[in-house]
N, CA, C and O atoms as a Maestro MAE file, in Angstrom:
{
 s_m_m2io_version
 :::
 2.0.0
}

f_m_ct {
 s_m_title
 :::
 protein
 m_atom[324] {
  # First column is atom index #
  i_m_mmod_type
  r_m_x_coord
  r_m_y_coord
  r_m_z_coord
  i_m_residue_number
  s_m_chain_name
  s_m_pdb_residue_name
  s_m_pdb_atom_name
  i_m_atomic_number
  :::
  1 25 92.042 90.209 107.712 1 A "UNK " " N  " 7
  2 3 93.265 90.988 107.716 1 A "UNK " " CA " 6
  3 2 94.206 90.419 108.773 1 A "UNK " " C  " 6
  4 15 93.796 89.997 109.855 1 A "UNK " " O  " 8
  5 25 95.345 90.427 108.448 2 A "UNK " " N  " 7
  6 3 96.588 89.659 109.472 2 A "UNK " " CA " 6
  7 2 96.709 90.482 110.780 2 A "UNK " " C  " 6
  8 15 96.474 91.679 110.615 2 A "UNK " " O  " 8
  9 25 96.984 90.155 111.879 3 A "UNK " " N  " 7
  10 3 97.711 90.837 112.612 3 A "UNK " " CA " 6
  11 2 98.519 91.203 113.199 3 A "UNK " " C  " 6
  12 15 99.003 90.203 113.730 3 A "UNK " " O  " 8
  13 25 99.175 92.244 113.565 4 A "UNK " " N  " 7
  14 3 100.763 91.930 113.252 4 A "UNK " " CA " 6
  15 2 100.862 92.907 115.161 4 A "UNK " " C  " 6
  16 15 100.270 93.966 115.369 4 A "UNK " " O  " 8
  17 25 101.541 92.334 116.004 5 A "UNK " " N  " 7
  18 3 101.862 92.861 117.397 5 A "UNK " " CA " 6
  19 2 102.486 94.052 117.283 5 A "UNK " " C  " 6
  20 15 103.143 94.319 116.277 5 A "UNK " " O  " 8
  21 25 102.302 95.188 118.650 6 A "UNK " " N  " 7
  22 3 102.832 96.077 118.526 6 A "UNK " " CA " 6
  23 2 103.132 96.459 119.969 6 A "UNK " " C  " 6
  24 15 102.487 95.748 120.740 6 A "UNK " " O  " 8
  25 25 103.849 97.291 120.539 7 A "UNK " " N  " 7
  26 3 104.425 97.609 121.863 7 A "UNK " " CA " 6
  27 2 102.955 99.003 122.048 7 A "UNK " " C  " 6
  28 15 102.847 99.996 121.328 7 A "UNK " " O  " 8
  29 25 102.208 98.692 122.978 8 A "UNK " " N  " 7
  30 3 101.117 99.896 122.945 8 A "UNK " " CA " 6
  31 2 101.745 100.602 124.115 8 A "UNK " " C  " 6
  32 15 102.589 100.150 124.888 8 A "UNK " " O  " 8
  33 25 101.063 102.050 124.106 9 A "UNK " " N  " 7
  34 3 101.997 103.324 124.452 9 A "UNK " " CA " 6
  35 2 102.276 103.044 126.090 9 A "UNK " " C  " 6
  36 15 103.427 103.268 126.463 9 A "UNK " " O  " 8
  37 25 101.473 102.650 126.926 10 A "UNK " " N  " 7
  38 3 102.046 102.812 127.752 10 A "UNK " " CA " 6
  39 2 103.035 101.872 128.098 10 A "UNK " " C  " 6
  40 15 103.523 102.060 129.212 10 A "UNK " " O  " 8
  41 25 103.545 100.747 127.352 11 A "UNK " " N  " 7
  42 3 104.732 100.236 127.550 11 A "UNK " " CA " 6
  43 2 105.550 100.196 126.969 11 A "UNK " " C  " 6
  44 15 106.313 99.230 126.976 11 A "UNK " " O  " 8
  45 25 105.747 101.516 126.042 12 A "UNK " " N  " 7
  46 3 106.831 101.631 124.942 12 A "UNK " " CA " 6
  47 2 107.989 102.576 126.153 12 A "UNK " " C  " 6
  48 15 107.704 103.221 127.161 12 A "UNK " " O  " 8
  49 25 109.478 102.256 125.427 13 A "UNK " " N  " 7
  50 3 110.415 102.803 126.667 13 A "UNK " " CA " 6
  51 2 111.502 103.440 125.221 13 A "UNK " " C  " 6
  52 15 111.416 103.271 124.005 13 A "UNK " " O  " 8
  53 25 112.381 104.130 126.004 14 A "UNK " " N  " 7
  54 3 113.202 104.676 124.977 14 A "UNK " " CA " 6
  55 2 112.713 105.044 123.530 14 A "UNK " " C  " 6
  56 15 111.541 105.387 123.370 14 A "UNK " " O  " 8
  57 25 113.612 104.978 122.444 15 A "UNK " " N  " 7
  58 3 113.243 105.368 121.367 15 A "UNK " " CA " 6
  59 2 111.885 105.742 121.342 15 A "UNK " " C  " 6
  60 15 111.315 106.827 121.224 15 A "UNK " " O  " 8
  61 25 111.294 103.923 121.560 16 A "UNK " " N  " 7
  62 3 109.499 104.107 121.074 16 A "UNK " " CA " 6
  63 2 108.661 105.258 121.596 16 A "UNK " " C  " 6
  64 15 107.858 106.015 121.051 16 A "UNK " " O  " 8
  65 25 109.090 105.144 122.759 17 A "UNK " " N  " 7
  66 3 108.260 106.328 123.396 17 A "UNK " " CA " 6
  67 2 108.824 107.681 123.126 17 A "UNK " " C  " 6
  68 15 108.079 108.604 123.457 17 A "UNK " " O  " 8
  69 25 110.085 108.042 122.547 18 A "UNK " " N  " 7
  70 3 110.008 109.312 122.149 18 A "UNK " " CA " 6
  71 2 108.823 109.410 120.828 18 A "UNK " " C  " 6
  72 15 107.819 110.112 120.708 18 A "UNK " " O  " 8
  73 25 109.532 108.226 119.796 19 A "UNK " " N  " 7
  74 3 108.760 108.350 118.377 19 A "UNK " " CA " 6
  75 2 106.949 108.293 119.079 19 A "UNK " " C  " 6
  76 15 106.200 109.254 118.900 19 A "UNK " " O  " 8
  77 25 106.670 107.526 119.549 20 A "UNK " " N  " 7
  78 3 104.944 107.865 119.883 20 A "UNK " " CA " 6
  79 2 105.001 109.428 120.401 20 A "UNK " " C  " 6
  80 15 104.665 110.413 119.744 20 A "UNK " " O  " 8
  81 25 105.362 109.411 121.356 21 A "UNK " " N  " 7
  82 3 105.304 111.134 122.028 21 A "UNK " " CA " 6
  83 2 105.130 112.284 120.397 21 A "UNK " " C  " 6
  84 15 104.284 113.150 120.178 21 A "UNK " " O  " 8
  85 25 106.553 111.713 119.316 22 A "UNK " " N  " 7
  86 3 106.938 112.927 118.870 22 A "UNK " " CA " 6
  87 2 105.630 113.028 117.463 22 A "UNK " " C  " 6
  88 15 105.172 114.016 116.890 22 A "UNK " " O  " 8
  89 25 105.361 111.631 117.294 23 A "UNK " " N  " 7
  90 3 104.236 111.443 116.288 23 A "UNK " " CA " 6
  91 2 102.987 111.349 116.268 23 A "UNK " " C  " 6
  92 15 102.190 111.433 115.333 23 A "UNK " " O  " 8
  93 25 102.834 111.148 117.472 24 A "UNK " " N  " 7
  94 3 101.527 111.261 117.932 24 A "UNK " " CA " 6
  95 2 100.959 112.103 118.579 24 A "UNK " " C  " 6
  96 15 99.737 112.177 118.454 24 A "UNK " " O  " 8
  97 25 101.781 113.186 119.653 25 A "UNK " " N  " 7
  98 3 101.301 113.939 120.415 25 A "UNK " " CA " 6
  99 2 100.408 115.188 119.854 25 A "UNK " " C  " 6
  100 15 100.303 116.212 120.530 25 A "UNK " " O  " 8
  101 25 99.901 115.079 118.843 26 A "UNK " " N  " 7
  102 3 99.464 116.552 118.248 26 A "UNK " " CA " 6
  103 2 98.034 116.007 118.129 26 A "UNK " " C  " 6
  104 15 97.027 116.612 118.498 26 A "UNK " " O  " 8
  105 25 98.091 114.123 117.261 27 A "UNK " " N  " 7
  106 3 96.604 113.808 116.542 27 A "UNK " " CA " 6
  107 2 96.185 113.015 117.734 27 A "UNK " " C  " 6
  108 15 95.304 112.223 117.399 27 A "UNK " " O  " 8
  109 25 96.571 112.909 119.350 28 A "UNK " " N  " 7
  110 3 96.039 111.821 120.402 28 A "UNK " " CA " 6
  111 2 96.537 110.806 119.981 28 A "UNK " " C  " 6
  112 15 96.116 109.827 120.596 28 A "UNK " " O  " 8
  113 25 97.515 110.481 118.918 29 A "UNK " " N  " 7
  114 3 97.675 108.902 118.976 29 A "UNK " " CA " 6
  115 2 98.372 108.508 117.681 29 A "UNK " " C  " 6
  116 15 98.661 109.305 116.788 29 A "UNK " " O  " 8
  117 25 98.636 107.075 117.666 30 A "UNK " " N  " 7
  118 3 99.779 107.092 116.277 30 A "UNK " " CA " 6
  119 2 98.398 106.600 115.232 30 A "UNK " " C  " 6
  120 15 97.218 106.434 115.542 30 A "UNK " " O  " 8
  121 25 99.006 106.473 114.063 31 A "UNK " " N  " 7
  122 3 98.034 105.569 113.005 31 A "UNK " " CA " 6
  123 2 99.018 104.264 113.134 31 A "UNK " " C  " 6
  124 15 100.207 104.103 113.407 31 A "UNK " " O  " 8
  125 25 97.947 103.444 112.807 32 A "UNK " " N  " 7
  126 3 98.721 101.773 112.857 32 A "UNK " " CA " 6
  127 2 99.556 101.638 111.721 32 A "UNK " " C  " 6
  128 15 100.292 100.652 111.716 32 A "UNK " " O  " 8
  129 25 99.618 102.659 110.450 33 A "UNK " " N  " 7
  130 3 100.817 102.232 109.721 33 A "UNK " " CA " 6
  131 2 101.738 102.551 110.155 33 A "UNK " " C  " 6
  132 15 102.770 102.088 109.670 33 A "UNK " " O  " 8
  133 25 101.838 103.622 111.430 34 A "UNK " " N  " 7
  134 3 103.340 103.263 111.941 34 A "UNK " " CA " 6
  135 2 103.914 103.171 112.942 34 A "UNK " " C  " 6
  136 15 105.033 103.467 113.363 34 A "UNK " " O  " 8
  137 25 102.116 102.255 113.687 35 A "UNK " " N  " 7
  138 3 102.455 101.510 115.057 35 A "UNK " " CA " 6
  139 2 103.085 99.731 115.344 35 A "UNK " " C  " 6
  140 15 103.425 99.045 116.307 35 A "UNK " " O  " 8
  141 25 102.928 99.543 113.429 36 A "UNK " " N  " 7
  142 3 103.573 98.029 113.260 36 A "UNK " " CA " 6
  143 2 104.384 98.069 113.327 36 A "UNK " " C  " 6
  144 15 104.947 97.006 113.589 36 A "UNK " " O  " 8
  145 25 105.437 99.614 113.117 37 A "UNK " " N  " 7
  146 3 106.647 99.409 113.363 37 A "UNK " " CA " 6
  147 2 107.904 99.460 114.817 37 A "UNK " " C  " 6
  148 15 109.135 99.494 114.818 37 A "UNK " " O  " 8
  149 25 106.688 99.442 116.145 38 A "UNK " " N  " 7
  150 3 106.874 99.376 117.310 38 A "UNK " " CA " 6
  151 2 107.584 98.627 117.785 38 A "UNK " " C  " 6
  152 15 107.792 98.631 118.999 38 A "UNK " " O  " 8
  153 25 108.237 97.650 116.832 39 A "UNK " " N  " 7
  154 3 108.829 96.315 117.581 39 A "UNK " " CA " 6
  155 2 110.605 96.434 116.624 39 A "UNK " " C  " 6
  156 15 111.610 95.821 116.266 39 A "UNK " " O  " 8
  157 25 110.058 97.424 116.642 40 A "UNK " " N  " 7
  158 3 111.595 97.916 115.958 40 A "UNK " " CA " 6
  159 2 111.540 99.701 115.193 40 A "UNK " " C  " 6
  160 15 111.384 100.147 114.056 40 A "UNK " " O  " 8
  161 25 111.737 100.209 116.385 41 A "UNK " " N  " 7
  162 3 111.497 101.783 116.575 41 A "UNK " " CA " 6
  163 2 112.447 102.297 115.203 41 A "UNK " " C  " 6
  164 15 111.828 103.042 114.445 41 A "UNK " " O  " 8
  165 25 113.422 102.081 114.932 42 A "UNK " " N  " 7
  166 3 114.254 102.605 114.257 42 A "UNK " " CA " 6
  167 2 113.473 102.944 112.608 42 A "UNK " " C  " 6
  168 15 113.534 103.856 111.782 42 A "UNK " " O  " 8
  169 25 112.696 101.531 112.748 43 A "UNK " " N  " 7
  170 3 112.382 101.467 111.137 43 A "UNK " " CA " 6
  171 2 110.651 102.190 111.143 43 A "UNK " " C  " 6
  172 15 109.797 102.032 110.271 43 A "UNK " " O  " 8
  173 25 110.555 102.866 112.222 44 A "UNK " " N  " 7
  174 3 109.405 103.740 112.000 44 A "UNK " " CA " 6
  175 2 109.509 105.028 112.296 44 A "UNK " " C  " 6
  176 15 108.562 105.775 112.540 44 A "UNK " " O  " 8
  177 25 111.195 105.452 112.273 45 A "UNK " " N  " 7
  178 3 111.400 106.698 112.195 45 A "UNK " " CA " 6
  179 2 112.035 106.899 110.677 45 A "UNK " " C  " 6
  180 15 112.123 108.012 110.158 45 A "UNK " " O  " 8
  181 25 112.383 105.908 110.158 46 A "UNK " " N  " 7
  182 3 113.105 105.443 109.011 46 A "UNK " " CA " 6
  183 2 111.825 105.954 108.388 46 A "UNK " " C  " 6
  184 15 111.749 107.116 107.990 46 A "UNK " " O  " 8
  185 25 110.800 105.088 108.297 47 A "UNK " " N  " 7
  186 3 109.310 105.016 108.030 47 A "UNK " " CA " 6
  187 2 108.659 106.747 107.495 47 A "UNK " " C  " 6
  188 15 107.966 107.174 106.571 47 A "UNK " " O  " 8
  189 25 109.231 107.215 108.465 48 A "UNK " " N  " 7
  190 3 108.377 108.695 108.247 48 A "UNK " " CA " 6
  191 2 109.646 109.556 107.776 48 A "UNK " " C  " 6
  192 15 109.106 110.649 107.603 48 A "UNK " " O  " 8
  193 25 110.580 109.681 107.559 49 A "UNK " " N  " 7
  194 3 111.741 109.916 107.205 49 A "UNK " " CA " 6
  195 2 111.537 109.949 105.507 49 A "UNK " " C  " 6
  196 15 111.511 111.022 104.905 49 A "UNK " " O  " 8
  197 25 111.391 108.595 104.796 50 A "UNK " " N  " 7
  198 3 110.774 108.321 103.862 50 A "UNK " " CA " 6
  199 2 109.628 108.996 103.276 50 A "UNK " " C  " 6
  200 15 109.733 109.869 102.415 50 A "UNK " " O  " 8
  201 25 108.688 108.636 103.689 51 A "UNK " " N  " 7
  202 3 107.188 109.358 103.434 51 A "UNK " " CA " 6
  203 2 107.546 110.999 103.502 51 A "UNK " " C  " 6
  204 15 106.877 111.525 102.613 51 A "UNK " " O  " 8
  205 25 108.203 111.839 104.087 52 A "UNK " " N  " 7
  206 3 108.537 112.938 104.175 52 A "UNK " " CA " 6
  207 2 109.377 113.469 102.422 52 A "UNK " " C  " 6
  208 15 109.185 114.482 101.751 52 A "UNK " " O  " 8
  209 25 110.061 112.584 102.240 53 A "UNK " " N  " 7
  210 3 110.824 113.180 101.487 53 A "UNK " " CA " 6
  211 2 110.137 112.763 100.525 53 A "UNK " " C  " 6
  212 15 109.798 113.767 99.899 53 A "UNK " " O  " 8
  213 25 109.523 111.392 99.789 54 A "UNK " " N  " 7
  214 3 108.204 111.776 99.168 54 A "UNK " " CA " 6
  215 2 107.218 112.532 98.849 54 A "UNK " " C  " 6
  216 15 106.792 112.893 97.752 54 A "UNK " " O  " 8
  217 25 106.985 112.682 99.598 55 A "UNK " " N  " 7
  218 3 105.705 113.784 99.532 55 A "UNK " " CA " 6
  219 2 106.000 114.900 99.748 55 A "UNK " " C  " 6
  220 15 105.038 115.608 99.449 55 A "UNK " " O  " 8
  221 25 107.070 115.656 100.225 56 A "UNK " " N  " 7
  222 3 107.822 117.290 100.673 56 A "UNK " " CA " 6
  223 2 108.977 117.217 100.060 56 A "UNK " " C  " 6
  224 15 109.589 118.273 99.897 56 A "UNK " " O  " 8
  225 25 109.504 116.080 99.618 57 A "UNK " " N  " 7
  226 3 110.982 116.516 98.615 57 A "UNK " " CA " 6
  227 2 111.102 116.886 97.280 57 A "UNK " " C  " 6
  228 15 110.214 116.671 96.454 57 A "UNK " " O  " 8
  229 25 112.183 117.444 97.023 58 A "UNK " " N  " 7
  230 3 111.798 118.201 95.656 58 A "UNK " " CA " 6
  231 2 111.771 117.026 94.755 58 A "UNK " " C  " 6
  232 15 112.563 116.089 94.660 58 A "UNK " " O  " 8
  233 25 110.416 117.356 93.962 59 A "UNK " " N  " 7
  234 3 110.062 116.507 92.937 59 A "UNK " " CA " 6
  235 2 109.617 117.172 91.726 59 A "UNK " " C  " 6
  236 15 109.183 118.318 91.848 59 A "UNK " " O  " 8
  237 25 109.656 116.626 90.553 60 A "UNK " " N  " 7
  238 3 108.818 117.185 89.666 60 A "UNK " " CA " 6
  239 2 107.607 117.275 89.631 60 A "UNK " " C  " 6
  240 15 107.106 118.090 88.857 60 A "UNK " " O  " 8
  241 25 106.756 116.430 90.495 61 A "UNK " " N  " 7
  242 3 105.595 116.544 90.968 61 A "UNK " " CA " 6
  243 2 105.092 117.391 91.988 61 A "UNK " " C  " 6
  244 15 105.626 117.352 93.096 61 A "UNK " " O  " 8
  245 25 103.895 118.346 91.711 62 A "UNK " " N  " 7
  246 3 103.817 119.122 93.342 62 A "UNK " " CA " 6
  247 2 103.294 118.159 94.236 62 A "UNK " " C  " 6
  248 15 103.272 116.945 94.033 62 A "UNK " " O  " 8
  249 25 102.905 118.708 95.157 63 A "UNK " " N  " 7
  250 3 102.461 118.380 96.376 63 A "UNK " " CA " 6
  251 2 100.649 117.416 96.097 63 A "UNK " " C  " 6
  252 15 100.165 116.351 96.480 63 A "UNK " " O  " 8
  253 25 100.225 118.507 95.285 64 A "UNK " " N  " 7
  254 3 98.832 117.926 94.976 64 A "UNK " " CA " 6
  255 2 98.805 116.628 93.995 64 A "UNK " " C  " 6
  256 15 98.289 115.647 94.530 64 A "UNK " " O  " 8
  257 25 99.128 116.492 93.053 65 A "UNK " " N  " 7
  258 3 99.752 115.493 92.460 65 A "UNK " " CA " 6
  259 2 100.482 114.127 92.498 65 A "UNK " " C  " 6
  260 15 100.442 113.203 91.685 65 A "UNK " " O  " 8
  261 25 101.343 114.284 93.979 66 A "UNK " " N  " 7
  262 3 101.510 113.613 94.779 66 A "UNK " " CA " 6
  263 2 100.478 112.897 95.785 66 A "UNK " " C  " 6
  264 15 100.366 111.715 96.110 66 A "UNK " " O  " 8
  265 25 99.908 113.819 96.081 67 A "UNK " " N  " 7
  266 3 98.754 112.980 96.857 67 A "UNK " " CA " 6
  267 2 97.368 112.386 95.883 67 A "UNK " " C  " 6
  268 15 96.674 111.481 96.347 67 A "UNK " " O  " 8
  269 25 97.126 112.857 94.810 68 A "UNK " " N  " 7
  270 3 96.213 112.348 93.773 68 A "UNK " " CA " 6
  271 2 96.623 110.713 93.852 68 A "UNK " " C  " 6
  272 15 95.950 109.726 94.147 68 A "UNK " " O  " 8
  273 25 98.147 110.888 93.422 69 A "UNK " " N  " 7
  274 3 98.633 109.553 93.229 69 A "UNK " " CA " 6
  275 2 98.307 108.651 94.535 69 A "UNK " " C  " 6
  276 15 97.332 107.901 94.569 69 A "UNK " " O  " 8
  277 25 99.111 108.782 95.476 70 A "UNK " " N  " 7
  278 3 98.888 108.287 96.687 70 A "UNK " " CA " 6
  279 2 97.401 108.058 96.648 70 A "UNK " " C  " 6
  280 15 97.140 106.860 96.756 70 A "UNK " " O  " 8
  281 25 96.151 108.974 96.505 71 A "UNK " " N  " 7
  282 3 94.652 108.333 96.700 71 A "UNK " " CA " 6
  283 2 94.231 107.319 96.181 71 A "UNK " " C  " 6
  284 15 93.586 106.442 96.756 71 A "UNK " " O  " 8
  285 25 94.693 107.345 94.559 72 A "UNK " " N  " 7
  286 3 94.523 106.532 93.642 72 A "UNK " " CA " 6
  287 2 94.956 105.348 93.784 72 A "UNK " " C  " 6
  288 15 94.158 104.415 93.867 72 A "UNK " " O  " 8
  289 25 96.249 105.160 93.838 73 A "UNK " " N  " 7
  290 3 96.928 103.745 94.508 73 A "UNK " " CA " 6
  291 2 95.862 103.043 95.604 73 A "UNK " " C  " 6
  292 15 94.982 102.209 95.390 73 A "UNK " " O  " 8
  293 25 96.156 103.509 96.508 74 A "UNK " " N  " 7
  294 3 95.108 103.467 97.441 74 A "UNK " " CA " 6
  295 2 93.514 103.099 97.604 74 A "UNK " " C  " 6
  296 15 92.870 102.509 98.472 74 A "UNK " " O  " 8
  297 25 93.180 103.737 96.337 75 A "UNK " " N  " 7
  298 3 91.641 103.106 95.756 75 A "UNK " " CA " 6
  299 2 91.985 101.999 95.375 75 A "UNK " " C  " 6
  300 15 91.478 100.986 95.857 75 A "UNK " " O  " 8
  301 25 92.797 101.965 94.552 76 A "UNK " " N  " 7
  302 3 92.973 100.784 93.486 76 A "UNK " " CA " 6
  303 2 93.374 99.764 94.088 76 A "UNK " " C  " 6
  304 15 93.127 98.648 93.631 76 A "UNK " " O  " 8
  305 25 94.057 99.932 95.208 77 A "UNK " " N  " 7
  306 3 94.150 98.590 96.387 77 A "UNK " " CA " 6
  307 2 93.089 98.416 97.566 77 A "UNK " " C  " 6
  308 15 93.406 97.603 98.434 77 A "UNK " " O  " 8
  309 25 92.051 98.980 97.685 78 A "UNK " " N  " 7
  310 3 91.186 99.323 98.153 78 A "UNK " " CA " 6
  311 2 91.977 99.317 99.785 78 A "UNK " " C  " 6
  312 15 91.586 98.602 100.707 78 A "UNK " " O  " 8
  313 25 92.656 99.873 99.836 79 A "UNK " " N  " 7
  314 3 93.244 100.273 101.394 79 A "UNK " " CA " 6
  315 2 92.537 101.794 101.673 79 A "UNK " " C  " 6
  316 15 92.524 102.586 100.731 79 A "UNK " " O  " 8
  317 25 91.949 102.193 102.980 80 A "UNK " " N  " 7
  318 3 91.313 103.312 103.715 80 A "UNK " " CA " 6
  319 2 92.592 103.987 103.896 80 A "UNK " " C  " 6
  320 15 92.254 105.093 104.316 80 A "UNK " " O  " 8
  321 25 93.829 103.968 103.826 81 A "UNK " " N  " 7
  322 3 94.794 104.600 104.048 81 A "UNK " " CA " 6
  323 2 94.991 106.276 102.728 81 A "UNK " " C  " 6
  324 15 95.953 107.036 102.835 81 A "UNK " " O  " 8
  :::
 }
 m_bond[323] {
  # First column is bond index #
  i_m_from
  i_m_to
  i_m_order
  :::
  1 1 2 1
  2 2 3 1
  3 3 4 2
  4 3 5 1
  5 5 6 1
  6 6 7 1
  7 7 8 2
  8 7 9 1
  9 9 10 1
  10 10 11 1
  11 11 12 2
  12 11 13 1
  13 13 14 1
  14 14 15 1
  15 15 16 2
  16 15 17 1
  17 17 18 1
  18 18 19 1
  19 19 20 2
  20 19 21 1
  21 21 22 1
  22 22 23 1
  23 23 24 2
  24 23 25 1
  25 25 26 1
  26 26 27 1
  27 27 28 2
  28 27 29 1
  29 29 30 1
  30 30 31 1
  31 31 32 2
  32 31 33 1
  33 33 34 1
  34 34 35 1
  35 35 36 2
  36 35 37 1
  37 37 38 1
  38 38 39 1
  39 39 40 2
  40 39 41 1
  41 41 42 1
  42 42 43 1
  43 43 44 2
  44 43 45 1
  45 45 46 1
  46 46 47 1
  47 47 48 2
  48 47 49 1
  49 49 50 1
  50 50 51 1
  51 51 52 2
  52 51 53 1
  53 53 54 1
  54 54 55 1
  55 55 56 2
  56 55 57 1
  57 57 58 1
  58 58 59 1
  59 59 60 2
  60 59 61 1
  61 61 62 1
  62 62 63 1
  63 63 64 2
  64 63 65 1
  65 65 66 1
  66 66 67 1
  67 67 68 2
  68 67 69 1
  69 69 70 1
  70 70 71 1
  71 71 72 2
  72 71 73 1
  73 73 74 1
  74 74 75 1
  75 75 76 2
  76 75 77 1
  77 77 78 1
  78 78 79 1
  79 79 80 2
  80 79 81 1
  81 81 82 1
  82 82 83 1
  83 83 84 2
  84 83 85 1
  85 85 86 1
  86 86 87 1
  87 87 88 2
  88 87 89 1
  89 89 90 1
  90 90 91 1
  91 91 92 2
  92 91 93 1
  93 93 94 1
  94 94 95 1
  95 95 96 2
  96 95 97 1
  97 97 98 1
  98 98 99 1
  99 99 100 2
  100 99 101 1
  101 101 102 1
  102 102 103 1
  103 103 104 2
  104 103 105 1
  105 105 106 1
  106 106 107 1
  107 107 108 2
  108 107 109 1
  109 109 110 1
  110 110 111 1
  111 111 112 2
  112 111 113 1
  113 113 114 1
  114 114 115 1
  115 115 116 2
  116 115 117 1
  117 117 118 1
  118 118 119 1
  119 119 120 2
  120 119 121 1
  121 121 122 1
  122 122 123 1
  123 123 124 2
  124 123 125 1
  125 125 126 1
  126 126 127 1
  127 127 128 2
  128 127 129 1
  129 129 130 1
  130 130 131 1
  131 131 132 2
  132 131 133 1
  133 133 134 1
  134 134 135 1
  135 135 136 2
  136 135 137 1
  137 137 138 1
  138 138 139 1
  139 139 140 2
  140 139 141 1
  141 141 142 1
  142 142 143 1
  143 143 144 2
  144 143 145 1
  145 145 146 1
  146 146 147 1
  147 147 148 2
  148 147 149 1
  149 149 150 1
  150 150 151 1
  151 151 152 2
  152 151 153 1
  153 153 154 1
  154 154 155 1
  155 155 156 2
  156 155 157 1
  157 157 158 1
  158 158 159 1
  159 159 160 2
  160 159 161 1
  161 161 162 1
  162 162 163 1
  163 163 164 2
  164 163 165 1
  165 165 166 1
  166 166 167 1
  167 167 168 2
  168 167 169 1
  169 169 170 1
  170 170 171 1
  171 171 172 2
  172 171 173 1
  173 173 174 1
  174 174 175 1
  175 175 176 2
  176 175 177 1
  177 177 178 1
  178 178 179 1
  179 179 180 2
  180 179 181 1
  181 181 182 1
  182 182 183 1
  183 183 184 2
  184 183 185 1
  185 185 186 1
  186 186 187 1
  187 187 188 2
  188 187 189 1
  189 189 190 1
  190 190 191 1
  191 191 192 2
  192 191 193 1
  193 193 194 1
  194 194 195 1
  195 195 196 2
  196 195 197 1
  197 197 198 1
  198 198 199 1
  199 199 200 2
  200 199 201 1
  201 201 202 1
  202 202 203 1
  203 203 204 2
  204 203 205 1
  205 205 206 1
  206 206 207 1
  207 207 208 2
  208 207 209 1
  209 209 210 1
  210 210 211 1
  211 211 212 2
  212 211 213 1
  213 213 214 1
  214 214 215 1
  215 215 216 2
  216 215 217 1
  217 217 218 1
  218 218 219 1
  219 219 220 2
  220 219 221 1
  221 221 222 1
  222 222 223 1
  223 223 224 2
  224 223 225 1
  225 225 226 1
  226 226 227 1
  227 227 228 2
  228 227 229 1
  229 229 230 1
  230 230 231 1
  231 231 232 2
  232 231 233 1
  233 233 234 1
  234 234 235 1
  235 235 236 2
  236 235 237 1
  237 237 238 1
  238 238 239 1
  239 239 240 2
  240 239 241 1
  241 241 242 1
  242 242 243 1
  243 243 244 2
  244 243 245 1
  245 245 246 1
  246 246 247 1
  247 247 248 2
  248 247 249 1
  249 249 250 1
  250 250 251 1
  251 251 252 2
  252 251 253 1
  253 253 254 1
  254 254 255 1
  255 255 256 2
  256 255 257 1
  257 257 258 1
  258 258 259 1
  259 259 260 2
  260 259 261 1
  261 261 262 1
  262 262 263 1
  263 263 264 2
  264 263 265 1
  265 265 266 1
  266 266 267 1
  267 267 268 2
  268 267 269 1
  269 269 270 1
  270 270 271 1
  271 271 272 2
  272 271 273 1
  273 273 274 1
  274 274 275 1
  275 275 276 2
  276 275 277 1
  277 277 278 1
  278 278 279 1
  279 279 280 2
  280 279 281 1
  281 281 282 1
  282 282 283 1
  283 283 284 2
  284 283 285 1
  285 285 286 1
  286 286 287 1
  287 287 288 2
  288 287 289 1
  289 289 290 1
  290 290 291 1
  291 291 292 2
  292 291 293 1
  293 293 294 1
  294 294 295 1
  295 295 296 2
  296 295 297 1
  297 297 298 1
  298 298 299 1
  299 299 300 2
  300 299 301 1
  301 301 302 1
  302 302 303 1
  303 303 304 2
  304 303 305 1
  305 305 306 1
  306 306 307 1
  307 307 308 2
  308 307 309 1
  309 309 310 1
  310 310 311 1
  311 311 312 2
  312 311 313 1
  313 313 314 1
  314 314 315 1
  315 315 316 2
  316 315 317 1
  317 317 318 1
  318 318 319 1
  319 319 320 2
  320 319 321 1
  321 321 322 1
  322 322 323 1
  323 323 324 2
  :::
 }
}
């Protein structure tokens, strides 16, 4: 698997460190899908901004359905995500 750099928490400043504080402070910590986006804070508030309105915006799909999909994809790419 590639690896891709990231600003880790205790040297994230501005933005980053609000977005870690505001995304992480509940689970101890971020998940790495949206600690790759550390090296450019904007696009990992963008990041969850997205995923939000996916999965919580009005859709014709509920909520459960939505995430079926999301598992499935997910199998089918064999990503743990």
């Amino acid at each position: 698997m590639a690896h891709i750099p990231y600003v880790p928490y205790d040297e994230a400043t501005g933005l980053l460190a609000e977005l870690y504080q505001k995304y992480g402070a509940d689970s101890g910590g971020i998940d790495n899908i949206l600690r790759i986006h550390s090296l450019n804070p904007a696009s990992m508030r963008d990041h969850v901004v997205l995923y939000s309105h996916l999965m919580r915006g009005r859709s014709p799909l509920t909520r459960i359905q939505r995430e079926m999909l999301a598992v499935t994809v997910s199998a089918a790419n064999d990503c743990f995500y």
